[in-house]
C-alpha positions as a printed Julia matrix, in Angstrom:
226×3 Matrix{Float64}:
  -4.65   11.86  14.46
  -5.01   12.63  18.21
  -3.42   10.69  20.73
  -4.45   11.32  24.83
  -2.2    10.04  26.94
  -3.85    8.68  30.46
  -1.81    9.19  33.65
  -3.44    8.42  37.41
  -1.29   10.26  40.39
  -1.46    9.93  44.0
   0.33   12.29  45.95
   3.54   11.93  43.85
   4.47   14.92  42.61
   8.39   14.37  42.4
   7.08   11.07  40.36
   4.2    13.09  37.96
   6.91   15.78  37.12
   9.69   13.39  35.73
   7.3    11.65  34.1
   5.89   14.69  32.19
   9.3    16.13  31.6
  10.4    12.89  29.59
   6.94   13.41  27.7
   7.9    16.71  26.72
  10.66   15.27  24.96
   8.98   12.56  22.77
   8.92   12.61  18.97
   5.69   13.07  17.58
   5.47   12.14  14.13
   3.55   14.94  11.36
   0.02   14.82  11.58
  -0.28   13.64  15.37
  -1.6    15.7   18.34
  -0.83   15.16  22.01
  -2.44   15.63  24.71
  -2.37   14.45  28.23
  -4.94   13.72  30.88
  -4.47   13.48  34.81
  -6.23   12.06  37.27
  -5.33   12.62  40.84
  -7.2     9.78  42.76
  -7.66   12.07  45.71
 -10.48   14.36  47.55
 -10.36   17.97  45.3
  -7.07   19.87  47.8
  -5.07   22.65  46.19
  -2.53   21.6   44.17
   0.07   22.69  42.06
   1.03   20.72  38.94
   4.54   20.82  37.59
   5.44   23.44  35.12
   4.59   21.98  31.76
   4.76   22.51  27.65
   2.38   20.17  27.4
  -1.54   20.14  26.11
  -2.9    19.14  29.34
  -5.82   18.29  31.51
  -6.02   17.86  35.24
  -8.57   16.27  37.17
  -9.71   15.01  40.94
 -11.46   11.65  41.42
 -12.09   11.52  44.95
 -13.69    7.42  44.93
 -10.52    5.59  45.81
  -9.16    3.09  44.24
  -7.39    2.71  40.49
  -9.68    1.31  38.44
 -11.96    4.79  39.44
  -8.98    6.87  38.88
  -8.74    5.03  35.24
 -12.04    5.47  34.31
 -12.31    9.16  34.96
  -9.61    9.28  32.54
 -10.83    7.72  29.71
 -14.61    9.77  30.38
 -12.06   12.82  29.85
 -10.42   11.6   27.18
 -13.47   10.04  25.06
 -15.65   12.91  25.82
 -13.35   14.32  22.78
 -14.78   12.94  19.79
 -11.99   14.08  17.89
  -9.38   11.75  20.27
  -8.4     8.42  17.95
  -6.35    6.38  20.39
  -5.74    6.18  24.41
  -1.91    5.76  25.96
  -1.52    4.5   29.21
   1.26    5.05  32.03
   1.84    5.01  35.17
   3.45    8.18  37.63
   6.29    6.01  38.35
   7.58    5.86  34.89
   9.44    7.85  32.47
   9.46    6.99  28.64
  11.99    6.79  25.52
  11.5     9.47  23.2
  10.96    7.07  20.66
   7.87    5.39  22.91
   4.68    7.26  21.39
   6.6     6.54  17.62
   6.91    3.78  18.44
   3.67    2.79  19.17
   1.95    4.46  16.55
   4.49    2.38  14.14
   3.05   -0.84  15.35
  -0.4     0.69  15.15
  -0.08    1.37  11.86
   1.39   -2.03  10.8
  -0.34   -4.21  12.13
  -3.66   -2.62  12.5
  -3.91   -4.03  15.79
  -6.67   -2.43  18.03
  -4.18   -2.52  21.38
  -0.09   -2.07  21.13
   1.81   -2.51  23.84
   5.79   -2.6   25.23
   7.93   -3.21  28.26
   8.36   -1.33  31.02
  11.96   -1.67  31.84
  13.21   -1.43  35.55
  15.4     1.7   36.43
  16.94    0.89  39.9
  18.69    3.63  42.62
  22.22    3.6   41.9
  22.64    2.42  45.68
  20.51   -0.83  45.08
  21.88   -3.98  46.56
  23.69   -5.85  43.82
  21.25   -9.07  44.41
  18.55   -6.41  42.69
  19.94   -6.4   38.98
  21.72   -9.39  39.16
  18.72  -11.33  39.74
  16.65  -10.51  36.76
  13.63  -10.33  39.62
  12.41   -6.71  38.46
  13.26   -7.4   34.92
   9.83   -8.12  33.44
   9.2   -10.24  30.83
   9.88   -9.0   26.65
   8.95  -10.69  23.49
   9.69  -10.12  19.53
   8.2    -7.02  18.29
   4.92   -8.15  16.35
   4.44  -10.93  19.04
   0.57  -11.74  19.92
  -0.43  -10.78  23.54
  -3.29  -12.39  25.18
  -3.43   -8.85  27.66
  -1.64   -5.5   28.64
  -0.86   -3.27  31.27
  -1.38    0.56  31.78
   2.19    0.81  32.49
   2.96    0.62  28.47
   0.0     0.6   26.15
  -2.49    2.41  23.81
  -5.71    1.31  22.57
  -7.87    2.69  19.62
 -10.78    5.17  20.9
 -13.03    3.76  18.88
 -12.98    0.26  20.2
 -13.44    2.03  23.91
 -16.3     3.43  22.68
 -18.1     0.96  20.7
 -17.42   -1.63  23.3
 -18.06    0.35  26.43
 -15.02   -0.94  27.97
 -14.09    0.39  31.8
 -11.77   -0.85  34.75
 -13.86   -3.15  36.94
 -14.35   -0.87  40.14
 -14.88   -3.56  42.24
 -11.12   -4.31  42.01
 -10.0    -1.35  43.64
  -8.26   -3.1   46.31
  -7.0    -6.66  44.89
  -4.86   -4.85  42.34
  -5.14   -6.33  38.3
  -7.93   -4.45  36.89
  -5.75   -3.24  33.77
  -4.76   -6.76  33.56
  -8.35   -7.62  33.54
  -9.7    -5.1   31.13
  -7.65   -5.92  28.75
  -7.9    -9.64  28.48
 -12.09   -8.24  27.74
 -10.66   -6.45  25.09
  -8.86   -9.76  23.5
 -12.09  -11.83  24.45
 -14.06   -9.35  22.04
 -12.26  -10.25  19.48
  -9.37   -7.67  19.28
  -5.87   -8.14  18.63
  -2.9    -6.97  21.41
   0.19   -6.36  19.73
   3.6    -6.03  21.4
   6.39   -3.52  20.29
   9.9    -4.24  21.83
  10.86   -0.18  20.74
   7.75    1.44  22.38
   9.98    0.99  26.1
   8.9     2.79  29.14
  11.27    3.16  32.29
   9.74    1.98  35.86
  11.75    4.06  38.4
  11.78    2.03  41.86
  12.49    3.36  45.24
  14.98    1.8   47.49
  12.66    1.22  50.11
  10.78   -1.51  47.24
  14.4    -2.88  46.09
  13.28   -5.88  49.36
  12.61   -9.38  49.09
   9.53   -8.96  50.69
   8.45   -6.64  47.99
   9.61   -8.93  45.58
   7.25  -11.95  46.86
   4.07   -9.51  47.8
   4.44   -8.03  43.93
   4.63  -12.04  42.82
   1.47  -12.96  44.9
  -0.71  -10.11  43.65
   0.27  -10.48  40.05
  -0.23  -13.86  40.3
  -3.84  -13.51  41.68
């Protein structure tokens, strides 16, 4: 089985790096291949990627906005016919080693065609004490096995095949609004295909200080809840 794991990047390198060093460290159970495809949703500059043991592949896509920078991902990663499911995360994120086992675990159980987990918060250790206390960047878990009506590309892998047979892309035209994972994936579950969630697949979500506001908190709210 081979796995490519999707990653868009925008001019964080500190936050691309930590997020492939934690991949590097993942258990990948026999018989499973890794590998991992970038998209930098910028004009083609010089660049230097981090210093990686990973299988990877590195690309420009110089249309802005995410659901481009998504899209050029999965071309890269479907144009391999040998590739049987697509992860998603985000450059802001590091993951358990346990995550892709994890995943592939649920995959296998419940022959679900999307699995999908939480992204847990990890806040600066000089975050005001309102931040954790408040359970406000603590998103939402369920029971492992629990039916999801959508995902996010923060925490989530779908089988290739379903991409393929059902030609199913991020809506460019939401490049600004935000939700276009959000919206792709309720498609998927409108077609007729399960989302599974997996409380042991966990990805980390590394915030800044300068988010840890609650202005942030209420912008966040308003565009999710668009």
């Amino acid at each position: 089985m081979r796995v490519a794991i999707c990653i868009i990047t925008r001019r964080r390198p500190d936050g691309l790096a930590r997020l492939l060093r934690s991949l590097e460290l993942i258990s990948v159970p026999d018989g499973v291949q890794v590998e991992v495809v970038v998209v930098e949703n910028d004009d083609p500059v010089e660049k230097t990627l981090p210093d990686t043991s990973l299988d990877l592949r590195y690309a420009f896509e110089p249309e802005p906005g995410i659901p481009a920078a998504r899209n050029r991902t999965l071309d890269i990663a479907l144009a391999d016919a040998s590739i049987d499911a697509v992860a998603f995360l985000d450059d802001d994120e590091t993951v358990d080693p346990a995550w892709l086992t994890a995943l592939l675990r649920a995959h296998r159980r419940t022959k679900a065609a999307v699995v999908t987990g939480p992204a847990n918060p990890r806040l600066p250790a000089d975050a005001p004490s309102w931040a954790a206390a408040s359970g406000v960047f603590q998103p939402p878990g369920y029971p492992t096995g629990t039916s999801r009506p959508w995902a996010f590309t923060h925490n989530a892998m779908i089988d290739a095949d379903v991409l393929r047979t059902g030609g199913f892309r991020f809506d460019e035209t939401m490049r600004h609004e935000g939700g276009s994972d959000k919206e792709f994936f309720r498609r998927v579950r409108e077609a007729g295909h399960d989302i599974i969630w997996t409380e042991e697949a966990i990805a980390w979500e590394w915030y800044p200080l300068e988010r840890i506001r609650i202005g942030w908190v209420f912008q966040r709210s308003y565009r999710l809840g668009t």
